[in-house]
C-alpha positions as CSV (number, residue, x, y, z in Angstrom):
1,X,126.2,97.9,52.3
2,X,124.0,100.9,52.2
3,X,125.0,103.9,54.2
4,X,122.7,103.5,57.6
5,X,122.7,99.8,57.9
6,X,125.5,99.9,60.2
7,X,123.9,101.6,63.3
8,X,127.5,100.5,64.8
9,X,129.7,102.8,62.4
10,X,128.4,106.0,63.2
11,X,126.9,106.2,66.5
12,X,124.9,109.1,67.2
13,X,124.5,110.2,71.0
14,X,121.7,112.5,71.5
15,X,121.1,112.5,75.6
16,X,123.8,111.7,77.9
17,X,122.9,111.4,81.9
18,X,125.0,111.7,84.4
19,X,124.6,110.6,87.9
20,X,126.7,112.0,90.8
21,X,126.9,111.4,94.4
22,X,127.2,108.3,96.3
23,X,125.1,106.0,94.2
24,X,124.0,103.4,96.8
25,X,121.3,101.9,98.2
26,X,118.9,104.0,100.2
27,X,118.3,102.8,104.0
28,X,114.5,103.1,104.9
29,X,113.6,102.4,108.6
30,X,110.8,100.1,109.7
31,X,108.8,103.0,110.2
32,X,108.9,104.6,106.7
33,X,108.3,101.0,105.5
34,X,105.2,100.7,107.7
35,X,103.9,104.4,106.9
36,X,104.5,104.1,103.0
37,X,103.0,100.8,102.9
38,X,100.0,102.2,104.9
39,X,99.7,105.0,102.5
40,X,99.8,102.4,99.7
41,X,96.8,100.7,100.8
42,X,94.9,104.1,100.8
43,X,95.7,105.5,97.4
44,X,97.4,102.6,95.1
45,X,100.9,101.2,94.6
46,X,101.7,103.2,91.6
47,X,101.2,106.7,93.2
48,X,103.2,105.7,96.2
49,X,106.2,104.5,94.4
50,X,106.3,107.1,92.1
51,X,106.2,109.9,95.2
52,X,108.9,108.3,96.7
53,X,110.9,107.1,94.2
54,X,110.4,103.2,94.6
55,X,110.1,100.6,92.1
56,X,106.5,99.1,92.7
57,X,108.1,95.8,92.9
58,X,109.6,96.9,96.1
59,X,106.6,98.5,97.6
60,X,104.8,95.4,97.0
61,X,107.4,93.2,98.1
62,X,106.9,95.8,101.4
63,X,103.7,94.8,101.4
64,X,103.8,91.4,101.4
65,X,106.5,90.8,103.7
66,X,104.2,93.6,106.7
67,X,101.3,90.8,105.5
68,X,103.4,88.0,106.7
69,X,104.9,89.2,109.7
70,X,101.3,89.7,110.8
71,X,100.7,92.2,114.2
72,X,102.6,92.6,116.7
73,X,100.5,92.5,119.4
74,X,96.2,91.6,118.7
75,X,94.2,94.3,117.4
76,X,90.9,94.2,118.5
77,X,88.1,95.9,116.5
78,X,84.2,96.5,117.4
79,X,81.6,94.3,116.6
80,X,78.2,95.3,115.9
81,X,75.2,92.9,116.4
82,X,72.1,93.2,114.7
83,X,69.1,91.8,115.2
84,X,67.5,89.3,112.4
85,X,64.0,90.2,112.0
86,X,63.5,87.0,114.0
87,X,65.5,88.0,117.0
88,X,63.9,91.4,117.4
89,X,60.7,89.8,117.3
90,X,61.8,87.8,120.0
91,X,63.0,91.1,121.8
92,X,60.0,92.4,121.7
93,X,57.7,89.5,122.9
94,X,55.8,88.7,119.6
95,X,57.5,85.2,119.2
96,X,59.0,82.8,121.3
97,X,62.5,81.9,121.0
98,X,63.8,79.4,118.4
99,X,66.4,76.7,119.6
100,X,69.4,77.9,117.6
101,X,71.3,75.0,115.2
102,X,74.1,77.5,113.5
103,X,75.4,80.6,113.5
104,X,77.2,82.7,110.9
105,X,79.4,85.5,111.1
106,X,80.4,87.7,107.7
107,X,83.7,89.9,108.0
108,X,83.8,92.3,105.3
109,X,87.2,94.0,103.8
110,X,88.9,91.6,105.6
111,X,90.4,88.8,103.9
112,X,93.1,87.5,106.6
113,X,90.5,87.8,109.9
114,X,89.8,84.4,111.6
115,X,88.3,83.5,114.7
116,X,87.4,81.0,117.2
117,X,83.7,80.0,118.2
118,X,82.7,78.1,121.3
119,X,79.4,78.0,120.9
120,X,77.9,74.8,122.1
């Protein structure tokens, strides 16, 4: 055996780290969870866990699990109408009204919105 091959009979050390204090799992309340996962959404995972010193598997494990717990009470957002070229027409007494056979509804950046219709 050459001198070298053995990594195992010389060892060489060349950083040593050591960690003091109580070494145990940091408490986070439902509050920091909610604001650090808001803050996540707004800039990206990566920056978030690194400012506060989480593995991104947690944050997005954070995420997932404010995702599935859903709102705690509704949230209600505005909803703008606009006209079709059609409808204004209408409005403004160049056509006559068109008996209606569907309607459609688009909700943009948001994937998880649903809603009911009773349109007869």
């Amino acid at each position: 055996m050459m001198p070298g091959d053995d990594v195992l009979s010389e060892p060489v050390v060349r950083r040593v780290e050591v960690f003091t204090g109580a070494g145990r799992r940091r408490r986070w309340s439902a509050e920091a969870k909610a604001q650090i996962v808001a803050e996540s959404y707004a800039t990206s995972v990566g920056e978030v866990a690194d400012r506060y010193g989480l593995a991104k598997t947690q944050l997005f494990t954070w995420r997932r699990d404010a995702r599935d717990a859903g709102p705690s009470e509704p949230i209600f957002a505005p909803v703008v109408l606009e006209p079709t070229p059609e409808a204004a027409a209408v409005q403004r007494g160049e056509a006559k009204p068109k008996k209606a056979s569907r309607a459609r509804m688009e909700a943009r950046d948001a994937p998880h919105l649903s809603w009911r219709s009773a349109w007869r």
